[in-house]
N, C-alpha and C positions, 0 to 999 in steps of 0.2 A: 452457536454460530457455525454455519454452514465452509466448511477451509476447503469447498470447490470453489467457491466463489471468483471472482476476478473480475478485472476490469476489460470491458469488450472493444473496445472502442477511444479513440479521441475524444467522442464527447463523454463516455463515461469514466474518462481521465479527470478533465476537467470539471466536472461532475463532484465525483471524486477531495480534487485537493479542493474545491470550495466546499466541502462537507469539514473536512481535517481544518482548514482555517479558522471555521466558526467555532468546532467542539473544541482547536486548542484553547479559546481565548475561556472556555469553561472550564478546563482542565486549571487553568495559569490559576485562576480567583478561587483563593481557598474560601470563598462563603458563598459560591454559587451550588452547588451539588454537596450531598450526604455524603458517608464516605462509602455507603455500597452503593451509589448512583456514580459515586468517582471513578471506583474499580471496573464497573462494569462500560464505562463511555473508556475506558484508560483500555483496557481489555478490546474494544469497537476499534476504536483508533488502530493500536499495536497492527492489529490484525489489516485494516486498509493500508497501514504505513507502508507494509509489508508486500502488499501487493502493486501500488504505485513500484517501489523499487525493484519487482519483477516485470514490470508491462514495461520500465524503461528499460532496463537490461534486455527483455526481448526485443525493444525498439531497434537497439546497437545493433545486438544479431543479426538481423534484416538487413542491417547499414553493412555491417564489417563481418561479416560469417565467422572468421575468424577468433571472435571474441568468446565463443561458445566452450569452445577447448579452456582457456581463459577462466570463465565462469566456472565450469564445471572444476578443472581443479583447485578453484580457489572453495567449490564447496556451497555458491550461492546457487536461489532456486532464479530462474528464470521463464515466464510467460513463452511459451509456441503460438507461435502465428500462424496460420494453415489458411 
């Protein structure tokens, strides 16, 4: 998996958490997937979960500048918007 990756855009927000809604409802049912088809959609997920919570957090920034200071020493990564 590519960890430039990111979400560009609104629509590929949206995009996005309807991708994460479908695969959780795979994740939940233990008799839908193998257990290395599990690990590796478990592994997929982690990694968009991950990036939804940086495109919001860079959302804030935009909104409140201020929260960047914030972010940065609590240690999260956070999306640039340029």
């Amino acid at each position: 998996m590519n960890s430039d990756r990111k979400i560009r855009d609104d629509e590929g927000y949206e995009i996005t958490l309807k991708w994460m809604v479908e695969k959780s409802k795979l994740l939940l049912d233990p008799l839908t997937l193998s257990p290395v088809q599990r690990k590796e959609l478990q592994m997929k997920y982690d990694f968009w979960e991950q990036r939804i919570h940086e495109y919001n957090r860079g959302q804030m920034v935009l909104l409140y500048p201020e929260l960047r200071k914030v972010y940065e020493a609590a240690g999260v990564k956070i999306q640039n918007f340029e």
